[in-house]
N, CA, C and O atoms as a printed pandas DataFrame, in Angstrom:
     atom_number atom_name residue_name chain_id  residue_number  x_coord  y_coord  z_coord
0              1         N          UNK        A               1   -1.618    4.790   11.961
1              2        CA          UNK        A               1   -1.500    3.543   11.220
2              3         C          UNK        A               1   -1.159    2.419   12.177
3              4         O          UNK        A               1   -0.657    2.577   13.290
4              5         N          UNK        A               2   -1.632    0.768   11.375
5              6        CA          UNK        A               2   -0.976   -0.060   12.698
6              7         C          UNK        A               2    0.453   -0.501   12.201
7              8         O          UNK        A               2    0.842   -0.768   11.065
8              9         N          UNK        A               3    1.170   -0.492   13.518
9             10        CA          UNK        A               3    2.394   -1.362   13.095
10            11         C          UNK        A               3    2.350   -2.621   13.144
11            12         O          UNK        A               3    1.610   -3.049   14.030
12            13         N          UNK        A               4    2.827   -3.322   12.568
13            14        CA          UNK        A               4    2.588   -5.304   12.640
14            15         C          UNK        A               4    3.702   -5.658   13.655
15            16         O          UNK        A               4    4.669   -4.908   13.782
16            17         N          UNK        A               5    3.614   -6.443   14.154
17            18        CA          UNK        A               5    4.704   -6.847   15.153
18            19         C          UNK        A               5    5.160   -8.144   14.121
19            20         O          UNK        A               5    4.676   -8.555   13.066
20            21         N          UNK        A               6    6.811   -8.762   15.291
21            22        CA          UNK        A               6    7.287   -9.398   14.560
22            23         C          UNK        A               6    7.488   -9.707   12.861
23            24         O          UNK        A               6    8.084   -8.931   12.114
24            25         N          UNK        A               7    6.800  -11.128   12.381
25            26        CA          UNK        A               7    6.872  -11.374   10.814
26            27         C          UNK        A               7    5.118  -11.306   10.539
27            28         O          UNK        A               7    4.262  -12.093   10.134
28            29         N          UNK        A               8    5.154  -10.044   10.964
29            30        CA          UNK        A               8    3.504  -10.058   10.377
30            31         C          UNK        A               8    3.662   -8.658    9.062
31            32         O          UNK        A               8    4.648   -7.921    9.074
32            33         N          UNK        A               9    2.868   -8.547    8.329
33            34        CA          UNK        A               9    2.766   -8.279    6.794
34            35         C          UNK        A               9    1.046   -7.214    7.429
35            36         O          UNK        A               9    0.183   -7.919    7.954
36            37         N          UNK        A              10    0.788   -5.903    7.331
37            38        CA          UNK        A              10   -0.561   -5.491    6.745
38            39         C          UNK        A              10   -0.574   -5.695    5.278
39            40         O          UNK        A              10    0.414   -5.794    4.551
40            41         N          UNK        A              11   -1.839   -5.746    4.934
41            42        CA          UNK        A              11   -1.987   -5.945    3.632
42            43         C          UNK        A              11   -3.334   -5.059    3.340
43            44         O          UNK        A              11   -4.116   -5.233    4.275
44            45         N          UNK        A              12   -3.918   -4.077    2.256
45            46        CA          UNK        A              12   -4.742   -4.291    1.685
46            47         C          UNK        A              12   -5.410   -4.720    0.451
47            48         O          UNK        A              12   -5.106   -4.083   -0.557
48            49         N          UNK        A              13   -6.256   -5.668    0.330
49            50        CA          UNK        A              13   -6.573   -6.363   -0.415
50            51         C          UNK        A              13   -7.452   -5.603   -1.696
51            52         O          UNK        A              13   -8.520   -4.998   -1.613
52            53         N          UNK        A              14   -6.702   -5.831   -2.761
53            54        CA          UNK        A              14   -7.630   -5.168   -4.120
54            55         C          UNK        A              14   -8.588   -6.313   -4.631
55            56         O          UNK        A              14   -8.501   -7.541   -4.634
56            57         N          UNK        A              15   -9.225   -5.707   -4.921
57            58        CA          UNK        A              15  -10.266   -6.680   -5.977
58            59         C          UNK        A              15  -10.208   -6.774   -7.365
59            60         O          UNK        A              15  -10.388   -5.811   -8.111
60            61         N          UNK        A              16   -9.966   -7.888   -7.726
61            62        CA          UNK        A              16   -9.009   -8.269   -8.959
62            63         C          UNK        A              16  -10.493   -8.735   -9.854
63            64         O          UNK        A              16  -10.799   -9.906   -9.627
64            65         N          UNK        A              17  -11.449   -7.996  -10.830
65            66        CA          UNK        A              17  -11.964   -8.398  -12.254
66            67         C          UNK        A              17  -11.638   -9.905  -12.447
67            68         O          UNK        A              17  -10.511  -10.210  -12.835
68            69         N          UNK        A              18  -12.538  -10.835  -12.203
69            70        CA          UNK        A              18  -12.420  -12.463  -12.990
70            71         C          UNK        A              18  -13.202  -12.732  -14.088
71            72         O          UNK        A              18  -14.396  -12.987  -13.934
72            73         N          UNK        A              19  -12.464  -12.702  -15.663
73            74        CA          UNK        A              19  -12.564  -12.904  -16.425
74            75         C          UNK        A              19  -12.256  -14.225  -16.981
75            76         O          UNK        A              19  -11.608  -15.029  -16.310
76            77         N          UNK        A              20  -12.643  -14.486  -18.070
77            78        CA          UNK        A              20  -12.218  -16.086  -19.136
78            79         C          UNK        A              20  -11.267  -15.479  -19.638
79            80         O          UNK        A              20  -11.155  -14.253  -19.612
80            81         N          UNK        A              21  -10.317  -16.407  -20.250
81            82        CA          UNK        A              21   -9.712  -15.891  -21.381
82            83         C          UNK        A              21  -10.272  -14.890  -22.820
83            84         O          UNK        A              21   -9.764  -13.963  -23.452
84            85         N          UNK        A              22  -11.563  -15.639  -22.908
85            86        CA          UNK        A              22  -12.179  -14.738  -23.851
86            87         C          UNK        A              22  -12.466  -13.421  -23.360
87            88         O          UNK        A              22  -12.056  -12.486  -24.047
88            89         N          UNK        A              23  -12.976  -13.214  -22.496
89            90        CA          UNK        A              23  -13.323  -11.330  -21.892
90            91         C          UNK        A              23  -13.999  -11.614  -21.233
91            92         O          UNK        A              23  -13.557  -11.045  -20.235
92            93         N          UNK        A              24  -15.287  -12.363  -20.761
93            94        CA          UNK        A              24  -16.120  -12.435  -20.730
94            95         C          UNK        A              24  -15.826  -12.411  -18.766
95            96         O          UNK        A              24  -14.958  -12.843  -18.007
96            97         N          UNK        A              25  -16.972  -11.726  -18.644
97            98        CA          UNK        A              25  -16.397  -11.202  -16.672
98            99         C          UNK        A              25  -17.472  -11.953  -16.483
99           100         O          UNK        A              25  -18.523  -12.030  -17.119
100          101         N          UNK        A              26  -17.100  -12.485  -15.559
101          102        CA          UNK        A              26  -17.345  -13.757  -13.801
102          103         C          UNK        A              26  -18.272  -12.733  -13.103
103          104         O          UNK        A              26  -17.972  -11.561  -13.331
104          105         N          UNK        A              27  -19.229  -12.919  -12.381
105          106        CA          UNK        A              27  -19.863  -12.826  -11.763
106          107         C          UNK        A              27  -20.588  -13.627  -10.885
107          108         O          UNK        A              27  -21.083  -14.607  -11.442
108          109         N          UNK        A              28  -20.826  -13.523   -9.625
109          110        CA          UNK        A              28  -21.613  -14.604   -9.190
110          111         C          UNK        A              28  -21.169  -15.491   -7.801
111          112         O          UNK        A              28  -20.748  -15.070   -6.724
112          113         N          UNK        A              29  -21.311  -16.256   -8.050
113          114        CA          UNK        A              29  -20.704  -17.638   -7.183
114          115         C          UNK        A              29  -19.484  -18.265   -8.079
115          116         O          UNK        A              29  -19.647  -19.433   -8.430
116          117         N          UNK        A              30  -18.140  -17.533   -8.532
117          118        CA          UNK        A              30  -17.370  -18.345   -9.047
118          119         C          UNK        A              30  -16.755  -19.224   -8.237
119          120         O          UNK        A              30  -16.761  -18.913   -7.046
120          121         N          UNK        A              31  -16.198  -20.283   -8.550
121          122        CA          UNK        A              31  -14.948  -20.641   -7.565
122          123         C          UNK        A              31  -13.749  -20.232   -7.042
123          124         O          UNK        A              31  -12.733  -20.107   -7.726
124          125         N          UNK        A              32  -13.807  -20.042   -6.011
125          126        CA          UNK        A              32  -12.917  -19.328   -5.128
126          127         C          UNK        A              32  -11.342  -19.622   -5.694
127          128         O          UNK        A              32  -10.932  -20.751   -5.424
128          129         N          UNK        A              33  -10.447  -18.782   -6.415
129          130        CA          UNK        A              33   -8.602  -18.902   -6.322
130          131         C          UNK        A              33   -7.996  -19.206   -4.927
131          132         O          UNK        A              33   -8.702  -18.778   -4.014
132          133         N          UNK        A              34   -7.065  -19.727   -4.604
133          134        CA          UNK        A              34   -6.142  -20.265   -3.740
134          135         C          UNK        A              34   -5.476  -18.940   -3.785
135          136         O          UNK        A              34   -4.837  -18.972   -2.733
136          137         N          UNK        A              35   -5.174  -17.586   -4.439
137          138        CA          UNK        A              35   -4.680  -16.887   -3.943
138          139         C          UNK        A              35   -5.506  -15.468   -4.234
139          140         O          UNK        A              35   -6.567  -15.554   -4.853
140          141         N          UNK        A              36   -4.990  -14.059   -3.759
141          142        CA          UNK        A              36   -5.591  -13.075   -3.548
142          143         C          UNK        A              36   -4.732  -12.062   -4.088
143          144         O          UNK        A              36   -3.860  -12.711   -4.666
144          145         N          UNK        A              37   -4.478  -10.848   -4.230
145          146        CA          UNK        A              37   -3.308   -9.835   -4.913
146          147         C          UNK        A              37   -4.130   -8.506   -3.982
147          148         O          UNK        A              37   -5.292   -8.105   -4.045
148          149         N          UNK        A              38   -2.876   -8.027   -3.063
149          150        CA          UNK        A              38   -3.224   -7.123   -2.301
150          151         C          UNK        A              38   -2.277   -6.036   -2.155
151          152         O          UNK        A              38   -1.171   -6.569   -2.065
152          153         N          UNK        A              39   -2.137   -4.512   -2.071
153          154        CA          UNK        A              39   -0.756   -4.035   -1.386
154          155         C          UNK        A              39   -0.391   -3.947    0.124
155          156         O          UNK        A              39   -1.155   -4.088    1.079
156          157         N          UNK        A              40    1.207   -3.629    0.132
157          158        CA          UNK        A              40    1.829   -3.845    1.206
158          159         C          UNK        A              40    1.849   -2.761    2.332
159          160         O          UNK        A              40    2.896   -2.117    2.406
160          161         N          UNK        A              41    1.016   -2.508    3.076
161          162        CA          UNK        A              41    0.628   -1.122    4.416
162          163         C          UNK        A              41    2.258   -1.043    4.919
163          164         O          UNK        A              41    3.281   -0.384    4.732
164          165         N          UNK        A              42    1.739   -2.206    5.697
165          166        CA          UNK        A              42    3.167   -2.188    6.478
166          167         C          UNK        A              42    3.626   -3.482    7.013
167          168         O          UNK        A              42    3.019   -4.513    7.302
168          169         N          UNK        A              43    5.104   -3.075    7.073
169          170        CA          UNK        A              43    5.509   -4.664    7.572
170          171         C          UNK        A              43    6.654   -4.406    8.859
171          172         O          UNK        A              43    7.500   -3.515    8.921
172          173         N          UNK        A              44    6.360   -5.553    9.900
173          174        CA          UNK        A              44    7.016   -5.842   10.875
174          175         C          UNK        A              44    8.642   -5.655   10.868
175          176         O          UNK        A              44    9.184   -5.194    9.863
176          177         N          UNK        A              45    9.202   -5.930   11.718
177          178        CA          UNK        A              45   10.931   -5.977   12.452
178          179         C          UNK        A              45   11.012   -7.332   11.471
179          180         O          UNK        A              45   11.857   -7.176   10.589
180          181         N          UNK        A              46   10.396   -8.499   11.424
181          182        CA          UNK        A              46   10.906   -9.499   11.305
182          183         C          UNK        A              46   11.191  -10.366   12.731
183          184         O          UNK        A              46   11.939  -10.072   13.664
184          185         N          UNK        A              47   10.352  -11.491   12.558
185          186        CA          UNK        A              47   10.322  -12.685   13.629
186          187         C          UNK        A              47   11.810  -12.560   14.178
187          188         O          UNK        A              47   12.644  -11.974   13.488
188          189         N          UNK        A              48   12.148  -13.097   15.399
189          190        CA          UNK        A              48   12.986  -13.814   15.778
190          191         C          UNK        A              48   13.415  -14.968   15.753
191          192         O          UNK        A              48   12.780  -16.004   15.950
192          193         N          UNK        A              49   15.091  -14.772   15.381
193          194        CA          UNK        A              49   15.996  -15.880   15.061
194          195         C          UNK        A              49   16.664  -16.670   16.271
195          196         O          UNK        A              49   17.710  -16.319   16.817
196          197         N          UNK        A              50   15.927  -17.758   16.601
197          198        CA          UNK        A              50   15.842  -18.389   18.058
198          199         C          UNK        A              50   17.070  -19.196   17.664
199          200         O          UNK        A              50   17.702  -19.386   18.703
200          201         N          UNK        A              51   17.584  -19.660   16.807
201          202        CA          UNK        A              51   18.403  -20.402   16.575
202          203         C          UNK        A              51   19.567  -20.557   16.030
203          204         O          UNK        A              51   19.987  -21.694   15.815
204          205         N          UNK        A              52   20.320  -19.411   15.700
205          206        CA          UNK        A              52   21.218  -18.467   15.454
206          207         C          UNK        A              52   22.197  -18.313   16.618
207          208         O          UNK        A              52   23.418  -18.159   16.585
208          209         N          UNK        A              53   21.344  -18.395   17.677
209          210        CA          UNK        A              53   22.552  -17.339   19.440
210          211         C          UNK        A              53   22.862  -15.927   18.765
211          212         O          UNK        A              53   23.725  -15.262   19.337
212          213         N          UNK        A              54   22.318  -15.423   17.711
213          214        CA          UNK        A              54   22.403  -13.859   17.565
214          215         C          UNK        A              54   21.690  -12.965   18.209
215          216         O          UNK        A              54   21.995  -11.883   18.710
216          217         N          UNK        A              55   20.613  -13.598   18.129
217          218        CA          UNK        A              55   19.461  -12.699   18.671
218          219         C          UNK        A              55   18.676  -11.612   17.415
219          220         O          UNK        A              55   17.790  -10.802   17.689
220          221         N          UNK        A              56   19.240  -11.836   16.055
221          222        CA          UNK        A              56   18.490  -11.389   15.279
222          223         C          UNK        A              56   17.263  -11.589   15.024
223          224         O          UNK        A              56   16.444  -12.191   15.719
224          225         N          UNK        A              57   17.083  -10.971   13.791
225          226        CA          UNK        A              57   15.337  -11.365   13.080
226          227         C          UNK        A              57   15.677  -11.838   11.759
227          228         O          UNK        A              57   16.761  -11.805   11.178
228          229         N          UNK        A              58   14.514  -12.300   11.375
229          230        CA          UNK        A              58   14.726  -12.832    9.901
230          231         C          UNK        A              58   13.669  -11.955    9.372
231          232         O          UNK        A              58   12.567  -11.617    9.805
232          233         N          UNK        A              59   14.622  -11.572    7.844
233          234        CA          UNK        A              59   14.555  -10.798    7.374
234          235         C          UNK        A              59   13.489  -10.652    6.054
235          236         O          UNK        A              59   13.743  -11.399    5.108
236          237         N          UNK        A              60   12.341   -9.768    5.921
237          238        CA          UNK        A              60   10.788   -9.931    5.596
238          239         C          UNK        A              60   11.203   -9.260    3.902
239          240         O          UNK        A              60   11.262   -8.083    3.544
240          241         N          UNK        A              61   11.398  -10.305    3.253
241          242        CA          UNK        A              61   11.218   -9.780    1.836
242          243         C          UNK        A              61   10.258   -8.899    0.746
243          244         O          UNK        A              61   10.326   -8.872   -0.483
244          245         N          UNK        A              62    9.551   -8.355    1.453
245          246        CA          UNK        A              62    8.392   -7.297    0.921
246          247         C          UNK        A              62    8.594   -5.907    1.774
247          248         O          UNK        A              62    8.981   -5.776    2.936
248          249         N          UNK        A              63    8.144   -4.755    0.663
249          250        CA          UNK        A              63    8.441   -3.596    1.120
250          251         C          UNK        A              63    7.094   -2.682    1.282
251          252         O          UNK        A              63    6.172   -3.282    0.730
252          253         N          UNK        A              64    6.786   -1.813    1.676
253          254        CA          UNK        A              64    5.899   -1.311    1.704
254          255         C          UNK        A              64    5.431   -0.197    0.432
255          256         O          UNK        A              64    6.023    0.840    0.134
256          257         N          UNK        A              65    4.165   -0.769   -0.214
257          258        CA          UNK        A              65    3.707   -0.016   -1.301
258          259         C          UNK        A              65    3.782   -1.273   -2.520
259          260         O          UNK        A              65    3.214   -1.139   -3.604
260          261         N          UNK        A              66    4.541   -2.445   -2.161
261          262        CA          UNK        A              66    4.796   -3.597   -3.516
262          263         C          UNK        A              66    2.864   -3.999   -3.425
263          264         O          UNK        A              66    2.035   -3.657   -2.582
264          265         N          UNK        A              67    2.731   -4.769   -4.577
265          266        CA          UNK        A              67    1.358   -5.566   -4.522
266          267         C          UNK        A              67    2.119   -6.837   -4.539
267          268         O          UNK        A              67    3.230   -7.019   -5.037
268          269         N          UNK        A              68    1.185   -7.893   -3.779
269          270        CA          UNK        A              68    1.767   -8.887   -3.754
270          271         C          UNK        A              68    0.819   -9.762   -3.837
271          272         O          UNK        A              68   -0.338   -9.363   -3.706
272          273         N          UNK        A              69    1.097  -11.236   -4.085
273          274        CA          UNK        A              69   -0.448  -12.330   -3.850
274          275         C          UNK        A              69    0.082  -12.994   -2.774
275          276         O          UNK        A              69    1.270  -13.162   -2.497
276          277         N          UNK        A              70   -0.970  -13.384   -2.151
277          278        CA          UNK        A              70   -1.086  -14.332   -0.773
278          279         C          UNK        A              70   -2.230  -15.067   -1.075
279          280         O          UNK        A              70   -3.154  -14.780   -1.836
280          281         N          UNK        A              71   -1.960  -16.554   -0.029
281          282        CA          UNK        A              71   -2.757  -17.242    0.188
282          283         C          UNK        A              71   -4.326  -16.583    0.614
283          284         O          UNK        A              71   -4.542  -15.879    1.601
284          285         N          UNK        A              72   -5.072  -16.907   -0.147
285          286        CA          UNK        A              72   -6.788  -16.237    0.117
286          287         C          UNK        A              72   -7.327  -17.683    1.067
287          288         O          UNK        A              72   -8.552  -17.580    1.128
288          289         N          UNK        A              73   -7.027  -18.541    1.568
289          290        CA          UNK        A              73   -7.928  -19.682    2.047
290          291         C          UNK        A              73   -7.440  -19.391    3.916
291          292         O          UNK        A              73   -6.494  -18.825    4.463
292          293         N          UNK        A              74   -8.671  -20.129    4.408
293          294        CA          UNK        A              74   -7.874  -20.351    5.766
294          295         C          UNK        A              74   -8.479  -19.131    6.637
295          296         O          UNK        A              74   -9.255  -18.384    6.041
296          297         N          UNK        A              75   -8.247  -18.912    7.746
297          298        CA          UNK        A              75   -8.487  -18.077    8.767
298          299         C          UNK        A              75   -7.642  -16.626    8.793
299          300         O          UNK        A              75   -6.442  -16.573    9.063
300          301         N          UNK        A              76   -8.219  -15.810    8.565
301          302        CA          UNK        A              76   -7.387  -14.352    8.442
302          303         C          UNK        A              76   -7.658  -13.160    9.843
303          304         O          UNK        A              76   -8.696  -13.112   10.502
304          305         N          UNK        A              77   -6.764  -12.511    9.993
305          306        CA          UNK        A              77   -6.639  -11.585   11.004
306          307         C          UNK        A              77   -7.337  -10.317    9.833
307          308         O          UNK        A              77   -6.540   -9.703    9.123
308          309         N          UNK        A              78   -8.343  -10.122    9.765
309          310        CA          UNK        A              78   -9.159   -9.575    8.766
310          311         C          UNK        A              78  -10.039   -8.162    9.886
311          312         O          UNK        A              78  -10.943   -8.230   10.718
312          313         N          UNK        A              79   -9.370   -7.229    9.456
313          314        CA          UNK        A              79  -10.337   -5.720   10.165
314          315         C          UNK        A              79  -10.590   -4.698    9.272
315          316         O          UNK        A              79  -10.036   -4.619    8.175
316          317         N          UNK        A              80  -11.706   -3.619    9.848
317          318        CA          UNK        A              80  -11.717   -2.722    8.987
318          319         C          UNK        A              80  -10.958   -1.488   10.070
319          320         O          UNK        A              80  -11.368   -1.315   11.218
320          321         N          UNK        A              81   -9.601   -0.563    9.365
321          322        CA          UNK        A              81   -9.078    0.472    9.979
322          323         C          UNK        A              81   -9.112    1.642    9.223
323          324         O          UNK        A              81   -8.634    1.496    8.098
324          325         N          UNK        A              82   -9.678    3.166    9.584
325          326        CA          UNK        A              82   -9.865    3.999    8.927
326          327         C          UNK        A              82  -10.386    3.530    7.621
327          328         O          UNK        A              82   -9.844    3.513    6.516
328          329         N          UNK        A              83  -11.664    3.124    8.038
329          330        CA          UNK        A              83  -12.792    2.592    6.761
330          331         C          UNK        A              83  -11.857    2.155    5.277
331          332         O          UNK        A              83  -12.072    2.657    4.174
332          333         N          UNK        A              84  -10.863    1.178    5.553
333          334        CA          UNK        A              84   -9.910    0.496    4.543
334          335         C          UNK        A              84  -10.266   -1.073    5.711
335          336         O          UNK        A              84  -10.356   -1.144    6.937
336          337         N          UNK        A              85  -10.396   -2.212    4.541
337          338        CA          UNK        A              85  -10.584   -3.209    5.088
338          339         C          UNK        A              85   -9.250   -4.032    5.208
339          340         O          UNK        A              85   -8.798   -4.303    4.096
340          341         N          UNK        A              86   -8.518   -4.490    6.229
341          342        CA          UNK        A              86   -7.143   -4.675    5.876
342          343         C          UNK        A              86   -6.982   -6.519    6.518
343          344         O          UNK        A              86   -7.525   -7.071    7.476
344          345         N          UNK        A              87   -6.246   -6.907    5.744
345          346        CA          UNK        A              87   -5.367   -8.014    6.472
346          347         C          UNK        A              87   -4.163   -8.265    7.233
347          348         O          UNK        A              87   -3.232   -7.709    6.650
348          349         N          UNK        A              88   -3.960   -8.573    7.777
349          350        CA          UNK        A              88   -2.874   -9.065    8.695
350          351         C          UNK        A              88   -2.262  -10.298    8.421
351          352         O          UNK        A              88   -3.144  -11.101    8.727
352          353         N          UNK        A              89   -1.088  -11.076    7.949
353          354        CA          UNK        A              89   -0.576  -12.285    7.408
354          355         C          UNK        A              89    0.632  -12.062    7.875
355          356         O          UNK        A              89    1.212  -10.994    8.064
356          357         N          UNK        A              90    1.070  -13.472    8.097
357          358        CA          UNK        A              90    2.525  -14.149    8.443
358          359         C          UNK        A              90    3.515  -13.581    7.038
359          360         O          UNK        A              90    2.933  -13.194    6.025
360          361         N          UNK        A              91    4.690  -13.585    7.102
361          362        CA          UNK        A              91    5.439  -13.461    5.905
362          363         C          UNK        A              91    5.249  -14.921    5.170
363          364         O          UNK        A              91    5.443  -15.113    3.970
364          365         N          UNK        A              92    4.889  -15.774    5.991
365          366        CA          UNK        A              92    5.060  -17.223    4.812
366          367         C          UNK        A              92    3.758  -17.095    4.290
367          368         O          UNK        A              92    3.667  -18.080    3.556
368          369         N          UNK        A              93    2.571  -16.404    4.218
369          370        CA          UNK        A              93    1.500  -16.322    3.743
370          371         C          UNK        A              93    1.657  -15.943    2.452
371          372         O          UNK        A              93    1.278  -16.707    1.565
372          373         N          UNK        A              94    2.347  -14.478    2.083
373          374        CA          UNK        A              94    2.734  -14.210    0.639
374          375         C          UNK        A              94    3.679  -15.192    0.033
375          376         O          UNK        A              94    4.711  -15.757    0.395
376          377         N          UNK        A              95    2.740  -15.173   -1.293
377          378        CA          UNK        A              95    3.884  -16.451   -1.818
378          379         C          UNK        A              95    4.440  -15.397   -3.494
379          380         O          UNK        A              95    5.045  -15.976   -4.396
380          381         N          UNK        A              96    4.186  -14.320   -3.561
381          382        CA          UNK        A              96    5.216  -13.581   -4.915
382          383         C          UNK        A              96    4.652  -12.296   -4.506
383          384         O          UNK        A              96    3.636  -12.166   -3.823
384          385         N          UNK        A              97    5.748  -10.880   -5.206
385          386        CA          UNK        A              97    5.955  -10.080   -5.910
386          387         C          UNK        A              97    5.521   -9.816   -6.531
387          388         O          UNK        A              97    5.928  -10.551   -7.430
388          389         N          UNK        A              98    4.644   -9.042   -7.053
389          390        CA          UNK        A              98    4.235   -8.587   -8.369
390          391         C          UNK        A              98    4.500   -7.644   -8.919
391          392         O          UNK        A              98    4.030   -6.532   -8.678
392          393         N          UNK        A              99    5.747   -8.066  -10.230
393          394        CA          UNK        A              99    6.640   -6.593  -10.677
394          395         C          UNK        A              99    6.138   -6.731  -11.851
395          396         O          UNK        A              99    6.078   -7.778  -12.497
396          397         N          UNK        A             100    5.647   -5.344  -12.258
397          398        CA          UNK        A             100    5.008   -4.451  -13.460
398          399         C          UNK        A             100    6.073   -4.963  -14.275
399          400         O          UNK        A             100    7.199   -5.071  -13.789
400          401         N          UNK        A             101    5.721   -5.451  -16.046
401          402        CA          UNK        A             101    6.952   -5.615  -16.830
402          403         C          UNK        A             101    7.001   -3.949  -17.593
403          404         O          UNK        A             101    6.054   -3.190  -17.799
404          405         N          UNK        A             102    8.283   -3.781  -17.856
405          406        CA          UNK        A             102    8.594   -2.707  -18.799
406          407         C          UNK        A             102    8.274   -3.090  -19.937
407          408         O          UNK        A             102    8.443   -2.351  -20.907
C-alpha cells in the first residue's frame, strides 16, 4: 500500500448515482459538483508545526475507512495502484465526514 507523507489524505473515489429530486438519473454531460465523496486508504503523520518551537504535527481529522467529500475541481495527484484508481489530497482538500444516521 502507499503511505502519504506529511498532511496528505489517499483517497478512493466512489461514484455517486446523479439523480433529480424526482428519481430521474443524470446521464451524460451533467454539470460538474464542486465536490466528490470518496473513502479514506490512508492518511499521513500530519504536516509540520513550524510555528509552535515544538516540533510537532498537526493533527489530520479523518481516519482510515471514513467516506468523506472533497473538493472535485482543480489539479489532483490522481493514479491508478493495484488496478484501484486513487487520489492523493492535502487535509484542507476534504471539507466533511460522512456519518451514516442511525
Amino acid at each position: 500500500m502507499l503511505r502519504p507523507l506529511n498532511g496528505n489524505v489517499i483517497i478512493e473515489p466512489i461514484e455517486v448515482e446523479k439523480k433529480t429530486a424526482s428519481g430521474i438519473i443524470l446521464t451524460g454531460d451533467v454539470p460538474a459538483e464542486t465536490y466528490a465523496e470518496g473513502i479514506v486508504l490512508a492518511v499521513g503523520p500530519g504536516g509540520l508545526d513550524y510555528y509552535s518551537g515544538t516540533g510537532g504535527r498537526h493533527e489530520i481529522p479523518v481516519e482510515v475507512g471514513q467516506k468523506v467529500l472533497y473538493m472535485s475541481y482543480g489539479d489532483r495527484a490522481s493514479l491508478t495502484y493495484d488496478g484501484k484508481n486513487l487520489i492523493i489530497l492535502e487535509q484542507g482538500e476534504i471539507l466533511a465526514v460522512v456519518e451514516e444516521s442511525k
